[in-house]
C-alpha positions in Angstrom: 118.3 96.4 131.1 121.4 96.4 133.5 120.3 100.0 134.5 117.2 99.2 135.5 118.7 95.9 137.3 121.0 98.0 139.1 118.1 100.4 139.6 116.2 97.5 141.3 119.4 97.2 143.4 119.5 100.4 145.1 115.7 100.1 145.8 116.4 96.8 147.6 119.2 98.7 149.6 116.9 101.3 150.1 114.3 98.7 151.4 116.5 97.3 153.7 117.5 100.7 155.2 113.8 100.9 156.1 114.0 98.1 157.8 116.9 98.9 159.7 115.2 102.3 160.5 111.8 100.8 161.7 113.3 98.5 164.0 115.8 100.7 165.7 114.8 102.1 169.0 114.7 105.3 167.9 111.6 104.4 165.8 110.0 102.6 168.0 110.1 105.0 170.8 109.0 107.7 168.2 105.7 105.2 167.6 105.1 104.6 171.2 104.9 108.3 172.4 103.0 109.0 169.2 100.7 106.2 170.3 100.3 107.5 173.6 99.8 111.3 172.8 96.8 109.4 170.5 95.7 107.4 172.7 95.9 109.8 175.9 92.0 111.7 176.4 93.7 114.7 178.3 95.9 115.7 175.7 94.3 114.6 172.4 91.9 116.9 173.9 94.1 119.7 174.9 95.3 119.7 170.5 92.1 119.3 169.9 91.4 122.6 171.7 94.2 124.4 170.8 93.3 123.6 167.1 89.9 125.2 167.1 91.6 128.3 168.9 94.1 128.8 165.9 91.1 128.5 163.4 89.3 131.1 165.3 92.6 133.3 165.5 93.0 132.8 162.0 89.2 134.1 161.4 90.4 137.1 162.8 94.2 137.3 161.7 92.8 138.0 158.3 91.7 141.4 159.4 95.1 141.8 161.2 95.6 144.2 164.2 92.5 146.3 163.1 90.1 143.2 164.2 88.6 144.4 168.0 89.4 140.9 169.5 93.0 140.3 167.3 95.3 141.1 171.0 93.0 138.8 173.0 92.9 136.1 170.5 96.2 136.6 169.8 97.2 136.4 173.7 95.1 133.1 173.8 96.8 131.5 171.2 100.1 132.3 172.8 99.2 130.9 176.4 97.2 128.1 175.2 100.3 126.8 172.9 102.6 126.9 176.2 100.6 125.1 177.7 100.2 122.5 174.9 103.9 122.4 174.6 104.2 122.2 178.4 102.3 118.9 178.3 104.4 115.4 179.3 103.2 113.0 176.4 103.9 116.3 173.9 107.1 116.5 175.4 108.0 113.0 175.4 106.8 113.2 171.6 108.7 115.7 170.5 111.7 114.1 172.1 111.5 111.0 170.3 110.5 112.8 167.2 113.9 114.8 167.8 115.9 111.9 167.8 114.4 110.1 165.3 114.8 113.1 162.7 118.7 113.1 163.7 119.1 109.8 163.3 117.7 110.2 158.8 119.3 112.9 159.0 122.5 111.0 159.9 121.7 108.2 157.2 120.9 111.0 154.4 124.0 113.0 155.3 126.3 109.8 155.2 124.8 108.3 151.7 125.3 111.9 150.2 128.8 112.5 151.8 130.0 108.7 150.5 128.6 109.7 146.9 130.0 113.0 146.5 131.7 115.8 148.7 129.8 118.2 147.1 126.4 116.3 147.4 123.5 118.8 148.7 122.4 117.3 151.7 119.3 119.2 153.6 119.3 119.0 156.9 117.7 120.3 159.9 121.0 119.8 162.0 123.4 122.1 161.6 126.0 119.5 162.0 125.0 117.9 159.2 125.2 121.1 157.0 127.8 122.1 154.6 127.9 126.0 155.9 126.2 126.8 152.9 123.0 128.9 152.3 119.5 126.9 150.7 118.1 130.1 151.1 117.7 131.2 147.6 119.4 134.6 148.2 123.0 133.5 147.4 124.0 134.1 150.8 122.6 137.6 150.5 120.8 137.4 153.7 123.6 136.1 155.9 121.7 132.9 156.7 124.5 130.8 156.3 127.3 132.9 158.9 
């Protein structure tokens, strides 16, 4: 019974972290540029395109190099993506989204750190990284120098 009380605890903490998260402006510029890449005809439509161009690459990928239109395909992918990541509202986006994952990132790596020292905390940011390898290879492939 006190387990579970103290269990009910955390999750209140935890609730009120949320809170904290979702009103911080890092959250709510995250939900207004996600909004307006939605919301915006030009480059919902632009995705939209690019999407139907990696099916049709993938179509072809299965046959690999050997496929008569894999380079073309291939090259079409490549230019249409720059110009999808070249967009404003994806920029802006991917911006907010940035700064929004740093800022969990932050919270994650600060619970772990005040729990233990030697608390695995994944992170994205190599800041928040502990120099050591989640690689599966022990360090074998000299991810982590």
């Amino acid at each position: 019974m006190f387990s579970t009380y103290k269990m009910m605890e955390v999750l209140d903490c935890l609730d009120d972290i949320n809170e904290m998260v979702k009103s911080s402006d890092e959250f709510k510029n995250y939900i207004f540029y996600k909004n307006k890449l939605e919301e915006d005809y030009e480059t919902k439509a632009l995705i939209d395109q690019f999407n139907q161009l990696k099916l049709d690459f993938e179509e072809v990928e299965r046959f690999g190099r050997y496929h008569p239109d894999y380079k073309e395909k291939r090259k079409n992918i490549r230019l249409f993506k720059k110009k999808v990541d070249l967009n404003e509202n994806v920029i802006e986006y991917r911006r907010a989204e940035y700064v929004l994952q740093n800022l969990l990132d932050e919270i994650l790596y600060v619970i772990g750190k005040s729990i233990s020292n030697h608390a695995n905390v994944v992170s994205s940011n190599p800041f928040f990284s502990n120099g050591e390898s989640n690689c599966m290879t022990g360090g074998g492939c000299s991810c982590a120098s």
